[in-house]
C-alpha positions in Angstrom: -8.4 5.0 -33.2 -4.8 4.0 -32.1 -1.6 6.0 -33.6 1.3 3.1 -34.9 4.6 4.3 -35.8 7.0 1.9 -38.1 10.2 2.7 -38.7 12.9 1.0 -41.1 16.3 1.8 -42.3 17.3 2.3 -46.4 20.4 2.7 -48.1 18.6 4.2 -51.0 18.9 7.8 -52.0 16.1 9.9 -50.4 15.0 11.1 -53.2 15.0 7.3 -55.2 12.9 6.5 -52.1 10.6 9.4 -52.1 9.6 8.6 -55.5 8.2 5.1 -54.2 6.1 6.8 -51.5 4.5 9.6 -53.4 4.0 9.2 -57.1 1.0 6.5 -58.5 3.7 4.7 -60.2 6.0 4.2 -57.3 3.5 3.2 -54.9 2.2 0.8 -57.2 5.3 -0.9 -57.4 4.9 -1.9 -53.5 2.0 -0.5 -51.6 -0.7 -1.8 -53.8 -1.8 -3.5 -57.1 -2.6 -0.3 -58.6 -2.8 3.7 -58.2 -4.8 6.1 -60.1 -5.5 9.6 -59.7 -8.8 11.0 -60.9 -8.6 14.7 -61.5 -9.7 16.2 -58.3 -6.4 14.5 -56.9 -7.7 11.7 -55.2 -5.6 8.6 -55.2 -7.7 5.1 -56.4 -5.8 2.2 -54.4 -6.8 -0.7 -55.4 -5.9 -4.1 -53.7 -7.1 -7.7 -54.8 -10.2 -5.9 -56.6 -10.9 -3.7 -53.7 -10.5 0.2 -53.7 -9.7 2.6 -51.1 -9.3 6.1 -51.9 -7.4 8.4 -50.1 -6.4 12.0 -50.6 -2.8 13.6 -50.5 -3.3 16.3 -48.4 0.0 17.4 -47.8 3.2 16.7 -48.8 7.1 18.3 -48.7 9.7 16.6 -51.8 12.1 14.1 -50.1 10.6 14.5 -46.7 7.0 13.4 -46.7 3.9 12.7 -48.1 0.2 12.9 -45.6 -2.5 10.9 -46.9 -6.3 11.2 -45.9 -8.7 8.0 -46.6 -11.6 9.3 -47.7 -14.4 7.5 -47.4 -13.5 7.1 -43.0 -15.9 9.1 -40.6 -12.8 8.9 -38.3 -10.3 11.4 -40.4 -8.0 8.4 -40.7 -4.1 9.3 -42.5 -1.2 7.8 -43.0 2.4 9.2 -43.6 5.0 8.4 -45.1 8.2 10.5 -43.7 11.8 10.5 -44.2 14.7 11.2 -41.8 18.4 11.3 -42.4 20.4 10.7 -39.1 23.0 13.0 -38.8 25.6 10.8 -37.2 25.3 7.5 -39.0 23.7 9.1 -42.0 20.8 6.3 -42.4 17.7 7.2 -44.2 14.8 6.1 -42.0 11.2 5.7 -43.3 9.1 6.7 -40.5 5.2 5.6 -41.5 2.5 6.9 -39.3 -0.8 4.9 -39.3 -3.7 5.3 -37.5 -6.1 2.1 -36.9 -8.8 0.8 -35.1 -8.6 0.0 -31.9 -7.3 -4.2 -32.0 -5.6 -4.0 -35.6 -2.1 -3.3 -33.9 -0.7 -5.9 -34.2 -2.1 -7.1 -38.2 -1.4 -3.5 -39.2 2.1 -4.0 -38.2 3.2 -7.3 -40.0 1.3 -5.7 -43.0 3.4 -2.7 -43.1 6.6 -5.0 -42.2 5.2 -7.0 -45.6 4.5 -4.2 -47.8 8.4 -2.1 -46.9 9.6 -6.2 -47.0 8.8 -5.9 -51.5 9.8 -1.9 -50.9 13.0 -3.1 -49.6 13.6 -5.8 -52.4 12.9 -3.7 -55.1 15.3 -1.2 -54.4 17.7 -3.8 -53.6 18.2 -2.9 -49.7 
């Protein structure tokens, strides 16, 4: 399992943006084709007919959101986080993935894909 870091700059509001990464609506707009959440909490992703489902374990409004796939042996997450910078005041989303060993590089221009319609929709 190999730890990827991402990060990309917005001009959106943080809490416009947080939105996007943390409610079923939002994420459906960009990460997937469609979200559900059953009522233990756990988020249906669904993708070309295909479903992954993950769990928000932890999350902090306007900072981040800490997502656990379920059905992996290997304790697999993914975050989304974001960071003002004091100086230039850009709002960074920082997404941490963790992959298998080889997927680097496809995991990568996936991500660069998926912020790509993120990016477009909130006209950035």
């Amino acid at each position: 399992m190999t730890e990827i870091i991402l990060e990309f700059i917005f001009t959106s509001s943080p809490g416009v943006l947080y939105n996007r990464l943390s409610t079923p609506s939002g994420l459906a707009e960009w990460f997937c084709d469609d979200v559900k959440v059953d009522r233990e909490g756990i988020y249906h992703f669904e993708w070309d007919g295909t479903e992954e489902l993950a769990e928000m374990v932890r999350k902090k409004s306007g900072e981040f959101v800490l997502f656990k796939w379920v059905d992996r042996e290997d304790e697999a997450t993914f975050e989304f986080r974001l960071k003002r910078d004091p100086m230039t005041r850009d709002l960074a989303l920082i997404i941490t993935d963790h992959v298998d060993e080889g997927e680097e590089d496809e995991t990568r221009l996936l991500w660069e894909s998926q912020v790509g319609e993120l990016k477009r929709i909130l006209g950035n």
